[in-house]
C-alpha positions as CSV (number, residue, x, y, z in Angstrom):
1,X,7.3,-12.1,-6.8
2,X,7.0,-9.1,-5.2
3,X,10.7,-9.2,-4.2
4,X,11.5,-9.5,-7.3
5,X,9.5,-6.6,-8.0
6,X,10.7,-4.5,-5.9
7,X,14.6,-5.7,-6.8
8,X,13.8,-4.8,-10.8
9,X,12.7,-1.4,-9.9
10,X,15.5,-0.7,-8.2
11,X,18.0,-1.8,-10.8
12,X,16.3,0.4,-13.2
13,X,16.3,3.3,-10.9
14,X,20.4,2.3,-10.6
15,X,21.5,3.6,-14.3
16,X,18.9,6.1,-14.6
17,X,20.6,7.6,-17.8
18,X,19.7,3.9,-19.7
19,X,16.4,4.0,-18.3
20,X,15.3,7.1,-19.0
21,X,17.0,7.0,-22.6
22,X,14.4,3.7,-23.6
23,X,11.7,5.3,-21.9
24,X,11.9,8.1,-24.4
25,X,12.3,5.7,-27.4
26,X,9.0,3.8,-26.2
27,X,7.6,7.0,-25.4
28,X,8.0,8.3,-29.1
29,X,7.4,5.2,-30.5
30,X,3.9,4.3,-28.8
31,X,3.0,8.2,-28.8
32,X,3.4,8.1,-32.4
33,X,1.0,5.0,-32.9
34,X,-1.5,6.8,-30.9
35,X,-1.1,10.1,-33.0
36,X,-1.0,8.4,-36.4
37,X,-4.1,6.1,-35.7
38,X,-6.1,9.1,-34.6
39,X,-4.7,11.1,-37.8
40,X,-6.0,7.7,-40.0
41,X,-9.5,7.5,-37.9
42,X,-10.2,11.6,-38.5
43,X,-9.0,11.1,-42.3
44,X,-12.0,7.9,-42.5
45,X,-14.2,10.0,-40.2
46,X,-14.0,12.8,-42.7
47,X,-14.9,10.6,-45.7
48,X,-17.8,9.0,-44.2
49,X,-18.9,12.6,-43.4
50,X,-18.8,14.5,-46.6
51,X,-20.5,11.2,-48.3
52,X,-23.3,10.7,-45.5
53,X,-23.4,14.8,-45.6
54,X,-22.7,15.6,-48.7
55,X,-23.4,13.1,-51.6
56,X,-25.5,10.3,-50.7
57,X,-27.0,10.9,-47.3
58,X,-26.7,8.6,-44.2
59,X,-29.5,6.5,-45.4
60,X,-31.4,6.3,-48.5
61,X,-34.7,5.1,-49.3
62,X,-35.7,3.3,-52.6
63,X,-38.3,1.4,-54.4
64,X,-38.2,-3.1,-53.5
65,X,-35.2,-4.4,-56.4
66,X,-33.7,-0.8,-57.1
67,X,-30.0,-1.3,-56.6
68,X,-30.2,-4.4,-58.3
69,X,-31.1,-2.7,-61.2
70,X,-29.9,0.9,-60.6
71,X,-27.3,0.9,-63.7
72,X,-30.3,-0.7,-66.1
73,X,-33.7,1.2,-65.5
74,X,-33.6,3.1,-62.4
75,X,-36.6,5.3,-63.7
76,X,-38.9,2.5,-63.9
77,X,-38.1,2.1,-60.2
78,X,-39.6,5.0,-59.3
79,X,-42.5,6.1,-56.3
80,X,-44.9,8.8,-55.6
81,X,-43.2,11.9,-54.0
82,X,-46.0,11.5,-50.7
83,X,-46.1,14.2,-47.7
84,X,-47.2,11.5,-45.5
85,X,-44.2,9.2,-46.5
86,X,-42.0,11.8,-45.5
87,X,-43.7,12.5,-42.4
88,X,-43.8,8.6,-41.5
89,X,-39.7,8.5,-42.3
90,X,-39.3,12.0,-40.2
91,X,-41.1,9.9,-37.4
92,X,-38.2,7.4,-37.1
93,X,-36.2,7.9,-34.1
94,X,-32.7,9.0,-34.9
95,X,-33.7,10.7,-38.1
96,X,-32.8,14.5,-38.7
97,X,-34.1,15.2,-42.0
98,X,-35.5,13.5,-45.3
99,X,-35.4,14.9,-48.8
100,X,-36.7,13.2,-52.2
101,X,-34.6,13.1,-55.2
102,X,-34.2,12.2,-58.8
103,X,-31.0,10.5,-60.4
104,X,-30.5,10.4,-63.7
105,X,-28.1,10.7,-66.8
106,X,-28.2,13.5,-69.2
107,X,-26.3,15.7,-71.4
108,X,-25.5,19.3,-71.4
109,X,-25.0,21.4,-74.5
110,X,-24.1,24.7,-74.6
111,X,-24.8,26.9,-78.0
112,X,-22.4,28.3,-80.4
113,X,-21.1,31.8,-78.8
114,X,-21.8,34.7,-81.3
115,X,-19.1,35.6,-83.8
116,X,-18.9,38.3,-86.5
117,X,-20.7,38.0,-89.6
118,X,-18.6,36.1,-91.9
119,X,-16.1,34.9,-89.8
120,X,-15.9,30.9,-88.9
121,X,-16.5,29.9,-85.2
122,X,-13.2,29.0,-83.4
123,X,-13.0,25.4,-81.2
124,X,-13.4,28.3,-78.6
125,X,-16.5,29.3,-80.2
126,X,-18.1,26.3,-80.7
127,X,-21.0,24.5,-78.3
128,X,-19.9,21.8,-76.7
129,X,-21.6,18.8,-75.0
130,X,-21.0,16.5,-72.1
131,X,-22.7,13.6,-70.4
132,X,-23.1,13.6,-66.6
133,X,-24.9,12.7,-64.0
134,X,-27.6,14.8,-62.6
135,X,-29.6,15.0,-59.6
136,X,-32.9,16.7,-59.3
137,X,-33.2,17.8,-55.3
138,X,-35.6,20.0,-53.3
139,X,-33.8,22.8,-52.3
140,X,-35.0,23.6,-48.7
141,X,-34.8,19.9,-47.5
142,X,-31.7,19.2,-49.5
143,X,-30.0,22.0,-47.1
144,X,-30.9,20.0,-44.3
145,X,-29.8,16.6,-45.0
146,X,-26.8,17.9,-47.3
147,X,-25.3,20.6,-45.0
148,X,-21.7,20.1,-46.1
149,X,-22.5,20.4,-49.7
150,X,-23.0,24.2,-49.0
151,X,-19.3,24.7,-48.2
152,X,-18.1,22.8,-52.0
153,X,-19.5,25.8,-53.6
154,X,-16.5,27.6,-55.6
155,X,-18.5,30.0,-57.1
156,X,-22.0,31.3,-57.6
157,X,-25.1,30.3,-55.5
158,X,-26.7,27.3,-54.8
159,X,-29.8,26.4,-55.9
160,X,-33.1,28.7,-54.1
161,X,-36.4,26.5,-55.7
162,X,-37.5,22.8,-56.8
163,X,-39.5,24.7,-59.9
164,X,-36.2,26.8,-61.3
165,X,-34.2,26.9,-64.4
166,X,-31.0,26.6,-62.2
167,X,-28.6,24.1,-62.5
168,X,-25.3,23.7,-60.6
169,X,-22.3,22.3,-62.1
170,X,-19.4,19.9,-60.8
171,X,-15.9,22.7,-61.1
172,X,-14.8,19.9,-63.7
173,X,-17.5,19.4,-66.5
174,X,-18.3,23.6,-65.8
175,X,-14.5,24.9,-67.5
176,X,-14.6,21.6,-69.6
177,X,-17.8,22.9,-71.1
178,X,-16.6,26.6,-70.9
179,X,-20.0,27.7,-69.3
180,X,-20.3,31.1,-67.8
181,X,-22.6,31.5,-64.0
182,X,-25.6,34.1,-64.0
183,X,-26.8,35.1,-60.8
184,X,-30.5,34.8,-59.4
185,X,-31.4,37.9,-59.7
186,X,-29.9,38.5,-63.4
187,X,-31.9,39.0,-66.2
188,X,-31.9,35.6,-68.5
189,X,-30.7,35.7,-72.4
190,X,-32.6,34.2,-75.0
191,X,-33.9,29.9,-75.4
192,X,-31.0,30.2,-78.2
193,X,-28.0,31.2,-76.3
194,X,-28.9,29.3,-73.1
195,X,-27.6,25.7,-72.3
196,X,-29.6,23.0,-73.1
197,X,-30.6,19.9,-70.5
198,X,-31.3,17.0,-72.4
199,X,-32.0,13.8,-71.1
200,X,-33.9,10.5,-72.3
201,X,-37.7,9.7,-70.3
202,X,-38.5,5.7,-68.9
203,X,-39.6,5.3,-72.5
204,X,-36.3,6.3,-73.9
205,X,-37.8,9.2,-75.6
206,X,-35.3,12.4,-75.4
207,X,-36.5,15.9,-74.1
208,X,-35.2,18.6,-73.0
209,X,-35.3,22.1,-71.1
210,X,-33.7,25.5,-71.0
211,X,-31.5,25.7,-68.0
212,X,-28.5,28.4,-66.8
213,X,-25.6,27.7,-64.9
214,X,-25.6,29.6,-61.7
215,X,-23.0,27.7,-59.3
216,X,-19.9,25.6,-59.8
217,X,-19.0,22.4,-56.6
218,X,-15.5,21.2,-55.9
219,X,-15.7,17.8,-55.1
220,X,-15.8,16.8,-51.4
221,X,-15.5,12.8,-52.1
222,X,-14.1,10.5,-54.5
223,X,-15.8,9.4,-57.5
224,X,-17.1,11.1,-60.7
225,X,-16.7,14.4,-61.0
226,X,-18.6,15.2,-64.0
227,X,-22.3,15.8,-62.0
228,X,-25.0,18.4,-61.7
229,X,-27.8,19.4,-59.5
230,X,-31.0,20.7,-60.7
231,X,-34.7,21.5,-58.8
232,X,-36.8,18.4,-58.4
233,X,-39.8,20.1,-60.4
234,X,-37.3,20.9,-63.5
235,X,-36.0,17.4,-63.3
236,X,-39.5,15.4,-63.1
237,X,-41.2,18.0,-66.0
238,X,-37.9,16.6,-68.3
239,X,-38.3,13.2,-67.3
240,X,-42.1,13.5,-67.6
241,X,-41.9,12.0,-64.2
242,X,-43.9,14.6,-62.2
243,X,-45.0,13.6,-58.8
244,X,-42.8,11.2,-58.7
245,X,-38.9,10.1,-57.1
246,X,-35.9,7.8,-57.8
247,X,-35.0,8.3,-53.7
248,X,-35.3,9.4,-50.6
249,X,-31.9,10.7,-49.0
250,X,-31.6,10.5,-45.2
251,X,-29.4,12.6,-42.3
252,X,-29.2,11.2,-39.1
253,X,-28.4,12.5,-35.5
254,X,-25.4,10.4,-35.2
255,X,-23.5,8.2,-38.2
256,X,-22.9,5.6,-35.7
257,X,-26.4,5.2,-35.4
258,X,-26.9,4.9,-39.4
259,X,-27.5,0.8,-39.1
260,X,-30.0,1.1,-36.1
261,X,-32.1,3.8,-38.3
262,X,-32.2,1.7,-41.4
263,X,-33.6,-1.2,-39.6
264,X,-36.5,0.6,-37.8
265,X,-37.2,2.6,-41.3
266,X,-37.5,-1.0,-43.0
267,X,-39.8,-2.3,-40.2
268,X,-42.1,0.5,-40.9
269,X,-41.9,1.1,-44.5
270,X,-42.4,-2.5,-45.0
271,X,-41.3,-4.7,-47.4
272,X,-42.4,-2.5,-50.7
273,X,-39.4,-0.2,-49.7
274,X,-35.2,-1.3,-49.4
275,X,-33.3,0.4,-46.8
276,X,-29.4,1.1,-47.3
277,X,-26.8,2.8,-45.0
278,X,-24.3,4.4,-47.0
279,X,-21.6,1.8,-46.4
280,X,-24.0,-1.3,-48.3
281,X,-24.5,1.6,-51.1
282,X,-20.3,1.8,-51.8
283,X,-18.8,-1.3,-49.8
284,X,-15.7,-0.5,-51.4
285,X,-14.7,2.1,-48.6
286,X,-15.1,-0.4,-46.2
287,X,-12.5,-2.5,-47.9
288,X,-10.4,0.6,-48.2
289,X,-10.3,1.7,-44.9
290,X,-9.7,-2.0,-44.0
291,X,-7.0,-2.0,-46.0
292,X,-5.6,1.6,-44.5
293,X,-5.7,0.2,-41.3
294,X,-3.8,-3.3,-42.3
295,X,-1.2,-1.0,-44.1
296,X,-1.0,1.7,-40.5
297,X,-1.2,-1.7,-38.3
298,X,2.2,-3.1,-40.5
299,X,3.4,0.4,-40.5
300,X,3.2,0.1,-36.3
301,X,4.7,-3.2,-35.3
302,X,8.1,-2.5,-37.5
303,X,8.0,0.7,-35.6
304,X,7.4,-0.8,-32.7
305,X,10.2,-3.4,-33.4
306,X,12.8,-1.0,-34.3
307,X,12.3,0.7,-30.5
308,X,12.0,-3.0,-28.7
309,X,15.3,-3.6,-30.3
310,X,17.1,-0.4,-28.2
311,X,15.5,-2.2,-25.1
312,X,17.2,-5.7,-26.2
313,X,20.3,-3.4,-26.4
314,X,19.7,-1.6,-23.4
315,X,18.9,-4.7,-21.1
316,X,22.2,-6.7,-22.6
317,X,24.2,-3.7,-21.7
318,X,22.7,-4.3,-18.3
319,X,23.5,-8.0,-18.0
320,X,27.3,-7.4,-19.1
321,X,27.6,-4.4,-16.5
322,X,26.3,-6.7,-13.8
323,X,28.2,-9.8,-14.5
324,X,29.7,-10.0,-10.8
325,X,26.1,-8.9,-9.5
326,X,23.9,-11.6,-11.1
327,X,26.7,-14.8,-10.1
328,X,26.5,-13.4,-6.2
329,X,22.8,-13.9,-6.9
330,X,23.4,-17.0,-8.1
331,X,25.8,-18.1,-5.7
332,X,23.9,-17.1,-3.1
333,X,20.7,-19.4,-3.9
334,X,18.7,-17.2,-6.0
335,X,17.2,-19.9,-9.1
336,X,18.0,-19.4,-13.0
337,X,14.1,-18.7,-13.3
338,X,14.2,-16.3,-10.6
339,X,17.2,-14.1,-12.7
340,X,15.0,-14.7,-16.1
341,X,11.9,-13.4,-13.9
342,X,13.6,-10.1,-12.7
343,X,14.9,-9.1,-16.2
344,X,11.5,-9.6,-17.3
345,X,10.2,-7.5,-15.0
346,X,12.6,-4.6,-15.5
347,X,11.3,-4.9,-19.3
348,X,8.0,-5.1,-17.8
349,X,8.0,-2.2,-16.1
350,X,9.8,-0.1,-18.7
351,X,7.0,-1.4,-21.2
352,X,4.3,-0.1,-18.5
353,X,6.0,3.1,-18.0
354,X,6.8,4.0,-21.2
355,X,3.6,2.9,-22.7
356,X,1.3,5.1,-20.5
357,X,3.2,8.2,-21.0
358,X,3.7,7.6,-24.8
359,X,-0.1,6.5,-24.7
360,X,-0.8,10.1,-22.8
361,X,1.1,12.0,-25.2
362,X,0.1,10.6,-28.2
363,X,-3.9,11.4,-26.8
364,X,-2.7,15.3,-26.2
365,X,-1.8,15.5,-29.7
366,X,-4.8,14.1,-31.2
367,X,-7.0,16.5,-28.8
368,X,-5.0,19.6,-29.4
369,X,-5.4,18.5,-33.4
370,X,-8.9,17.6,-33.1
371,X,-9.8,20.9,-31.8
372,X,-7.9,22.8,-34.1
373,X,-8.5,20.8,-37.0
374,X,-6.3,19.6,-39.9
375,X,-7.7,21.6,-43.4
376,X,-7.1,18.9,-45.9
377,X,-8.8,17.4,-48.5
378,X,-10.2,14.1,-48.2
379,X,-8.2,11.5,-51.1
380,X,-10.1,12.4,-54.2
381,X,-11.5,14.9,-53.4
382,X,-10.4,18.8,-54.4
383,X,-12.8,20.6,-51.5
384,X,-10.9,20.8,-48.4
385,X,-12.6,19.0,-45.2
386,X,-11.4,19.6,-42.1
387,X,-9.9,16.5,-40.3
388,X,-10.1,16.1,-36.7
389,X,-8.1,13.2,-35.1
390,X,-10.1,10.8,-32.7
391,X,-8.9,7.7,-30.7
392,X,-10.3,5.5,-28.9
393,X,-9.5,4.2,-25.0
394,X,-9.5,0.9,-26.5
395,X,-7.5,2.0,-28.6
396,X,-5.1,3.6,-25.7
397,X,-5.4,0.6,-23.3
398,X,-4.5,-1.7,-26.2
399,X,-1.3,0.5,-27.6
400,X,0.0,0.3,-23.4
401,X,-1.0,-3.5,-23.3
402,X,1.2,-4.0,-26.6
403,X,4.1,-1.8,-25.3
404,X,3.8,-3.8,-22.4
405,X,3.9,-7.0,-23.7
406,X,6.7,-6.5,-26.4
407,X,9.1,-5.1,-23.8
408,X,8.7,-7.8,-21.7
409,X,9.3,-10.2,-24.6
410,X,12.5,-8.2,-25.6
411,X,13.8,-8.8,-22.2
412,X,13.8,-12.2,-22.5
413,X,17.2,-13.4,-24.6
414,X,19.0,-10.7,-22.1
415,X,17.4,-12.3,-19.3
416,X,18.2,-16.2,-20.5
417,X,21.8,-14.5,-21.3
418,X,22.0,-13.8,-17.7
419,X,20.8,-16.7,-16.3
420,X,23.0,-19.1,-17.9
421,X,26.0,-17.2,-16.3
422,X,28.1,-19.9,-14.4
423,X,28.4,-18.0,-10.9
424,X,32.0,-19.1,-10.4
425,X,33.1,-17.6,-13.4
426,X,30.5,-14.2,-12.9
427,X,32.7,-13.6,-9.8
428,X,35.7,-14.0,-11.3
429,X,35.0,-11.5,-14.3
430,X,36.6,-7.9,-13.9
């Protein structure tokens, strides 16, 4: 075996034009796998981090039988807002911040805008109202679990107390309702001419408060972009739920960890509480990025094929050029299986070859991208996320390993071609 090593080496070393001509197609090919997996991985990674970050948290918290009934009453599933909860939560290895929220439906009306005396209002003119979906949050720990949500803002401020007539709308439902931003610090019109939050108690009874828009989100995930963020305090004195929360929203050190956290947080909650990572709260983006990465893995292998078929070219080319060669093989005792070996092998080795430096360049790519980052918004989304491209050495070893194996299998009809040649009539050939 090693002979025969050392024999296809040497015949690939021979026509080095060939060679080097289907190294640079396996090169491009597997360097391009590498380089659109890691694209596809950043592009997921990116997702899970403006949800986990921005929207739902890593981990959240809720009363026993909530998401069973979160779309029927999920204010009658609610628990007391307690210090010492938080603190036992904030105790959990692997946990970076907690904050307690409030999610609800309301509506948001905005008044009629002043016209001259006598004169009928235009559609312009006229209040509006929208539904949405509102969440009351606690500014200073909200930060802290929801960093990213700080870099959605498109205009205005966010949100500065739990106790404040400040409410931040989604881009969206802010121009659908034609709502105009007021600073902190600016001095507040009248009940009459501010928008009204209105939004039905666990009793079904409808109240309502004063509120003023002061920031505008673009939206950094899929989903419904007709949402609003309001202080905790504002949102439990509407809801006549004071004291108490829908939630508890979690950050952790690392996302991969997100599954290890929940489980120690429901062994010391206890079974009161229900623990969720963020991927049992939507399980549809696991099915989507399954489905990405059936699509890319389709996407691959004909890409793959279309460069193993240039080495089926190549190593025929080989076997008609060395007619003459391969019957003085033959004719000199060298065995049919030992011809079918050595083709193999010159696959072989241009699959090795070819797969580690397409494998290399395809890893420089992703870590020049990854540390400049790709500015792109995530699908459905409108805020743009910075992507950085990741890949794994499993992934590397397997991308060689596949490279590898295909080119040896394309080797094979050249190889059976070749030893099949009757060495009489090899010698004889011009």
């Amino acid at each position: 075996m090693r002979e025969l090593l050392k024999l296809a080496a040497r015949n690939l070393l021979r026509n080095r034009r060939r060679t080097l001509i289907t190294l640079a197609a396996l090169v491009l090919g597997v360097g391009a796998m590498v380089a659109v997996h890691g694209f596809i991985s950043g592009l997921q990674g990116s997702l899970v981090e403006n949800i986990a970050e921005g929207q739902l948290g890593a981990v959240q918290v809720h009363k026993k039988g909530f998401m069973a009934n979160v779309l029927s009453s999920p204010l009658g599933l609610d628990m007391a807002d307690s210090p010492a909860l938080r603190q036992k939560m904030e105790a959990v290895p692997g946990v970076r911040g907690v904050t307690p929220r409030i999610q609800f439906g309301a509506m948001l009306s905005t008044p009629d805008r002043p016209v001259p005396e006598g004169r009928e209002p235009t559609a312009a003119e006229q209040g509006k109202t929208s539904f949405f979906l509102v969440f009351g949050i606690d500014p200073p720990s909200d930060q802290k679990v929801f960093p990213r949500r700080l870099t959605w803002m498109a205009k205005g401020q966010p949100l500065t107390a739990s106790d404040s007539d400040e409410v931040l709308l989604g881009v969206e439902l802010a121009d659908g309702l034609g709502v105009a931003l007021f600073p902190h610090d600016a001095p507040r019109p009248p009940e009459t001419e501010r928008p009204a939050l209105l939004a039905p108690d666990r009793d079904g009874s409808l109240n309502g408060a004063n509120v003023e828009v002061v920031g505008t989100l673009k939206a950094g995930s899929p989903g419904d972009r007709r949402y609003g963020f309001v202080g905790l305090a504002t949102a439990q004195k509407v809801l006549r739920m004071e004291g108490r929360v829908t939630e508890y929203a979690i950050a952790v050190n690392r996302l991969e960890d997100a599954g290890k956290v929940r489980d120690a947080l429901a062994e010391v909650l206890g079974p009161e509480y229900e623990v969720h990572t963020w991927a049992q709260i939507l399980p549809f983006l696991k099915e989507l990025f399954g489905t990405q990465d059936f699509i890319f893995g389709i996407v691959a292998m004909i890409f793959l094929v279309v460069v193993l078929l240039g080495i089926v070219n190549a190593m025929l080319m080989s076997v008609l050029e060395r007619v003459r060669e391969i019957g003085t093989m033959l004719a000199v005792g060298m065995k049919r299986r030992q011809v079918i070996t050595m083709f193999i092998l010159e696959g072989l080795l241009l699959g090795v070859a070819g797969g580690l430096v397409g494998a290399a360049v395809g890893w420089v790519a992703v870590l020049v991208a990854a540390r400049i980052g790709i500015s792109l918004p995530a699908p459905g989304a409108t805020a743009p996320s910075v992507i950085r491209p990741t890949v794994t050495f499993l992934y590397l070893a397997r991308s060689v390993g596949l490279a590898a194996a295909g080119s040896a299998l394309a080797a094979l009809w050249p190889a059976r071609r070749a030893a099949q040649l009757r060495p009489v009539e090899a010698l004889q050939s011009a």
